[in-house]
N, C-alpha and C positions, 0 to 999 in steps of 0.2 A: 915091530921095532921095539928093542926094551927098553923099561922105563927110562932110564941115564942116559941112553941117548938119544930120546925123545926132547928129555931136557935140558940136552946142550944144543940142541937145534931150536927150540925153541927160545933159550938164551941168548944164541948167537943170532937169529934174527931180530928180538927184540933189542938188540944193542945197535943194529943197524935199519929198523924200519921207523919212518915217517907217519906218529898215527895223523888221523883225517880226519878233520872235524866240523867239515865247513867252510871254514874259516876262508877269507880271502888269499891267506898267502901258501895254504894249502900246499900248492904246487910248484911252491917258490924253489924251493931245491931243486924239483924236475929240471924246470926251466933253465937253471946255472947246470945241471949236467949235460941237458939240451945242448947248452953251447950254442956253436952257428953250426949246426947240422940241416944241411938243405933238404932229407928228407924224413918228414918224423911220423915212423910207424905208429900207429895208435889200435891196440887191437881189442878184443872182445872175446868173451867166451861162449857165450849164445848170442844168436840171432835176437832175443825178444826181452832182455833185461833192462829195466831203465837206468839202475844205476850207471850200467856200461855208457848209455849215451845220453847221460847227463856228466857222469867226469870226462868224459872222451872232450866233452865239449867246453868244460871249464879249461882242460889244458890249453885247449884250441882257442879258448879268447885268450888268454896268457900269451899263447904262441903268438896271435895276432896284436896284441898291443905293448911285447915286449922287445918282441923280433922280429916282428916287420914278415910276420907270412905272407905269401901274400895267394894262396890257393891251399882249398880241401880236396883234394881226389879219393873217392868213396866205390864201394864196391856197391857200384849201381849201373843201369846202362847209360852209356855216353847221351844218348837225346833227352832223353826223360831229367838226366843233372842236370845238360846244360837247359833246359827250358828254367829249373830252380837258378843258375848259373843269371841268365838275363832278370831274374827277380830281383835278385842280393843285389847286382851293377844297377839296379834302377834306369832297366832297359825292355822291361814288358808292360803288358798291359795287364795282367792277373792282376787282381784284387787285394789280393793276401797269401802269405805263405800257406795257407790251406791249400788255396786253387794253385799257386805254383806248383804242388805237390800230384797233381792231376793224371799227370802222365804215368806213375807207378802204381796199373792195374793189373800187371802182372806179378803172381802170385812169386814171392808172397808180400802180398803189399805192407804188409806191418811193419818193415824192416824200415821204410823210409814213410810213411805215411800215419807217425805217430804225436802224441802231442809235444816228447823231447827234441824234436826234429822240427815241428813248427818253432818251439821257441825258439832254437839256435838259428834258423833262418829268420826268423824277424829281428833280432838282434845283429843281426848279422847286414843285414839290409838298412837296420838302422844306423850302424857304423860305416859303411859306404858310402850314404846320404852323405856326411859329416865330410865325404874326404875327396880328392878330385880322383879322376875318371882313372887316373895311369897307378893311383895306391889303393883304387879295392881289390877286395878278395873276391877269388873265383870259385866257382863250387862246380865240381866236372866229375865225371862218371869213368871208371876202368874196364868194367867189364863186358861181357861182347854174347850175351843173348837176345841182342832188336836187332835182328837180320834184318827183318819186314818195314819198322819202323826206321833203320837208319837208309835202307835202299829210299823210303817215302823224303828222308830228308836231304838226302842227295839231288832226287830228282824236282824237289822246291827250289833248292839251292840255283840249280841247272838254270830250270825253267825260269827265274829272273836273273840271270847274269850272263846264257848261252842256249837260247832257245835249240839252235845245234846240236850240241854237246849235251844236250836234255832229251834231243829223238835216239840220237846215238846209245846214248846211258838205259833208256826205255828197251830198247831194245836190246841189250846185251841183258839184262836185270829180267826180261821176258819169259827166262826159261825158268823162274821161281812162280809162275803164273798156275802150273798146275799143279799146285801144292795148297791151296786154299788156306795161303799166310799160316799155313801149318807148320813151323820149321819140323817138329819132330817127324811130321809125314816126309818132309824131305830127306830127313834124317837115315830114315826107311829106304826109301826109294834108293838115294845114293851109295847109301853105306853097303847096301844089300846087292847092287848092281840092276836094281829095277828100272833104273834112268840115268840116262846119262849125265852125268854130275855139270855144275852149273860152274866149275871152276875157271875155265879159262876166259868165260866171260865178266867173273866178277875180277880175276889179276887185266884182264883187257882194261876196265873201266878205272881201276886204280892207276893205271901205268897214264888214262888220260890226265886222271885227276895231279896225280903229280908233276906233269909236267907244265900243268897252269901256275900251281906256286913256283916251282924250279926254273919259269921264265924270269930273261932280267928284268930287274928293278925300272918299275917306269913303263914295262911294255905294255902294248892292251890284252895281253893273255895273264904277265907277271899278277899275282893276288896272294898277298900277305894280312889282311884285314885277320878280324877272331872269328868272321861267320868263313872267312876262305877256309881258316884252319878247320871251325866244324865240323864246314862237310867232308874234307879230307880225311879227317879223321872218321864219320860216317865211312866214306868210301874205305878205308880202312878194317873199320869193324866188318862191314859186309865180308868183304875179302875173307877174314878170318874167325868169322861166326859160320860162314860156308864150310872151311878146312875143318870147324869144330864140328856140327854137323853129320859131317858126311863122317868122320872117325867118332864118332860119337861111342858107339858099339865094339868096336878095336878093345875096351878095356879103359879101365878106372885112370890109370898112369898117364897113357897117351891124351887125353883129352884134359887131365887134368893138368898137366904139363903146360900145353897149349894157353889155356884161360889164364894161367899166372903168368907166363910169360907176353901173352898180349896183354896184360895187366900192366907188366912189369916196360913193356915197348910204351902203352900209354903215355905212362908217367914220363916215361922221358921224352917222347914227342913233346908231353905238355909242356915239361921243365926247359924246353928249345925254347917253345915259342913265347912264355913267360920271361926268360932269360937273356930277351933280344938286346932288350937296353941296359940290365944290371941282372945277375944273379938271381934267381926266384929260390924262395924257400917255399914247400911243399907240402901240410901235415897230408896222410891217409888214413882213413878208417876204413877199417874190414875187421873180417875173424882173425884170431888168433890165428889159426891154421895158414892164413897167409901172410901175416905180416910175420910169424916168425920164422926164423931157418930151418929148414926142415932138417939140414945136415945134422942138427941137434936133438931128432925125433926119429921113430922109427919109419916114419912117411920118408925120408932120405934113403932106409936102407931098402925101401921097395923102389927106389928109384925116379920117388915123383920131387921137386923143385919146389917154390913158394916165391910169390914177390920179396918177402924179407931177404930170402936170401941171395937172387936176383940183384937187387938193390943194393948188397954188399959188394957181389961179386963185381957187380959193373962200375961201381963209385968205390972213392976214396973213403974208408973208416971211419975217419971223423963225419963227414956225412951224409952218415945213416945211424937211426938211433931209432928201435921198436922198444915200445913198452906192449906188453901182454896182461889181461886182467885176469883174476880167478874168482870165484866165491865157493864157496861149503854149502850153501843152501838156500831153500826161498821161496821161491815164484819164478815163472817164464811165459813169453808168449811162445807157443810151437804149434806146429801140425803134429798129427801120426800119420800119414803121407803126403806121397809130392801131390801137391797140387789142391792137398785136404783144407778144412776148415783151419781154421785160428781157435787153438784152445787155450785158456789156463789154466798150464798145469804146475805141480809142485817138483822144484827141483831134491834129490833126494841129499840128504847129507853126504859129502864125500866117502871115499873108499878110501880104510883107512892107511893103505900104500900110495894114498895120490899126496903131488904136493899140497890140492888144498885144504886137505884135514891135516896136514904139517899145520899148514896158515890159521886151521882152523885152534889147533891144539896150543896154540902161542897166546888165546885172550886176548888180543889188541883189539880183534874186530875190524875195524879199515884202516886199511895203514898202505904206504908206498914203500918199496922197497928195491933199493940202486941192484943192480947186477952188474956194474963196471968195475973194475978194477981190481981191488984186492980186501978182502973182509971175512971174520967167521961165518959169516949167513952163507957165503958162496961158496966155500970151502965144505961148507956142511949140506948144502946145497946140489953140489955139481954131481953127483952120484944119481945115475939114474930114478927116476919113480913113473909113476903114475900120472897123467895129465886128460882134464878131462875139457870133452869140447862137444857142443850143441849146436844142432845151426837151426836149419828152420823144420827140422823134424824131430821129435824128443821123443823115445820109446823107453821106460826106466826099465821097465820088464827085461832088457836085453841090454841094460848100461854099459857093463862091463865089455861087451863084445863092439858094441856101436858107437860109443861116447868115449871111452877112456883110450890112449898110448903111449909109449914109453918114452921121456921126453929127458935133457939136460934142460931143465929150465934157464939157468946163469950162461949157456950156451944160443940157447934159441934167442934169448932178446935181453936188452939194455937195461931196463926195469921191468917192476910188475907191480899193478896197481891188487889188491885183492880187498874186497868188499863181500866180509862174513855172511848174511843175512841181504838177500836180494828179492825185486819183485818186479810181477810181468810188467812189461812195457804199457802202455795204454795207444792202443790203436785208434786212427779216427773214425772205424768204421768201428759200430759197436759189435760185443761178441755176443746176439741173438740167439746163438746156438746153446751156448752154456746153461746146464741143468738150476735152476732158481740163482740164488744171488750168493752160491760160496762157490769157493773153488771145488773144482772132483778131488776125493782121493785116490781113485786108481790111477795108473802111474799110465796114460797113455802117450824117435833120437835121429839122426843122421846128419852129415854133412855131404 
């Protein structure tokens, strides 16, 4: 990039960014571009930064005490939220948002099991207390890898409301039995044609399940309650953690497709059954990767989809409103594989083709920045670059091939929060593993 037009992009954003300082009204601008948009993207760049999920969550009290949200939906799984879901409503018997957090021991549990994530739930529980039963906030899960655990929630469900329909359910859910709560074994077996796939009994057990809420109002099958809707949605996820599963191996596209689009069904199941008596607004937190439009990235021209864009495509413009986050550099919690330790590692200075060494090269350090409308920053903006993205595997040795792709930033989402200088999350499980008491410097990525 040469010099002069380095520094008209850096001018023209500095004439339209928001710096960030703290301060309580921070956000205030967000919030008036916010509007009444009922669903508000909130995304991330890594999996393991705290800044990400301490602003994420300043929007989100904002959202909740300016605009009447009235649910978080989080790229977590459905049982494991909503068990955090009856803590906030001051409807379990946990302890504390620690113990609420109990359920996410599937790796990688840092994501939801950190101390930014306790605070936002006890505050969040503490705002509930304060208000009747029909104006707290929900806190519910999108994503669809507890096969194992939503069949177990199903069949609790069952078992006190239709002792019946609980042998029946047992029995169609029976042929996941020889997989020893493995899904990936299943994965195996089905995908590869080693066993007969378990499909038509988990669309059997859904087709019951639905017809117990789709009974009329009043009858002894009709169940409209939040645990009816639960398990439903359990019986749901089952249904289509099986289809993910078994296409698991098909390729990157297909299966990714799948999990943002039952992502993207979630949300609006939820936005139904929130929206019985008046309209529900909805923020989300996840990656970047999925709250933004893919049509604006090159994950579009390989043909995979995203909730953000999902969420455009199905609702009306006004809304939906994604903000996307960046930073230049810092700290992260990650793996270097699935399923690996929790390390921290150092994130590397951006690549100086990506937008965030644009963000970087501006001096502001954290600032917010509108993508609506009409402004020099977008105009200087909208020109392809570099965009970089970490989830819960960080590899710097291979950045470029694994973390970075070709994005419209002022296309993929509404705003962008970018937070210069970043650091790892703080997990509640300590990291034991880490070499004495600094961070490593080798660079030990994926989404």
């Amino acid at each position: 990039m040469r010099v002069d037009a380095a520094a008209h992009i850096a001018d023209a954003i500095a004439e339209s960014a928001r710096r960030l300082s703290g301060a309580t009204d921070d956000y205030a601008p967000l919030v008036t571009s916010i509007g009444e948009a009922r669903f508000v993207l909130l995304g991330e760049a890594t999996h393991g930064t705290q800044e990400f999920y301490t602003e994420r969550a300043r929007i989100t009290r904002a959202l909740i005490e300016r605009r009447g949200l009235r649910a978080i939906a989080v790229e977590a799984d459905w049982p494991d939220a909503y068990r955090v879901n009856r803590y906030v409503r001051c409807a379990s018997d946990d302890r504390d948002a620690t113990e609420s957090l109990d359920g996410f021991r599937r790796f990688p549990t840092w994501m939801w099991r950190n101390s930014a994530i306790v605070e936002f739930v006890e505050w969040l529980r503490d705002y509930n207390a304060a208000h009747a039963p029909r104006d707290r906030v929900g806190f519910y899960g999108l994503d669809l890898y507890s096969l194992y655990t939503s069949i177990d929630a199903v069949l609790r469900y069952l078992d006190d409301s239709d002792p019946d329909a609980a042998r029946r359910a047992r029995q169609r859910y029976r042929c996941f039995d020889h997989f020893d709560r493995d899904s990936t074994r299943y994965a195996y077996a089905a995908g590869f044609g080693a066993n007969e796939s378990c499909e038509d009994s988990v669309v059997a057990q859904l087709a019951d399940m639905l017809k117990r809420t789709a009974a009329p109002s009043g009858s002894a099958v009709g169940e409209n309650s939040d645990e009816a809707f639960y398990a439903l949605q359990n019986a749901r996820l089952v249904k289509t953690a099986e289809e993910y599963y078994r296409t698991m191996f098909r390729g990157r596209v297909s299966s990714w497709n799948l999990r943002d689009r039952h992502m993207a069904d979630t949300l609006d199941a939820l936005d139904a059954h929130l929206s019985r008596e008046r309209p529900a607004r909805i923020a989300v937190w996840a990656h970047n990767s999925h709250v933004g439009d893919a049509r604006a990235t090159q994950m579009g021209a390989f043909g995979e989809w995203t909730l953000g864009q999902l969420v455009r495509e199905r609702h009306r413009a006004a809304d939906g409103f994604a903000v996307g986050f960046t930073t230049d550099h810092g700290t992260v919690i990650a793996a270097s594989d699935w399923d690996g330790p929790a390390q921290r590692k150092r994130v590397r200075p951006a690549r100086d083709d990506s937008y965030e060494h644009v963000f970087h090269r501006c001096g502001i350090g954290n600032f917010l920045l509108p993508l609506r409308g009409t402004s020099a920053a977008i105009d200087a903006l909208r020109d392809g670059r570099l965009e970089r993205a970490i989830g819960v595997i960080y590899l710097p040795e291979t950045e470029r091939a694994s973390h970075y792709f070709d994005a419209s930033l002022p296309r993929q989402f509404d705003a962008v929060v970018h937070w210069d200088e970043t650091r790892a999350l703080e997990p509640l499980e300590p990291l034991e593993w880490l070499p004495g008491s600094e961070e490593p410097e080798a660079y030990p990525t994926g989404l």
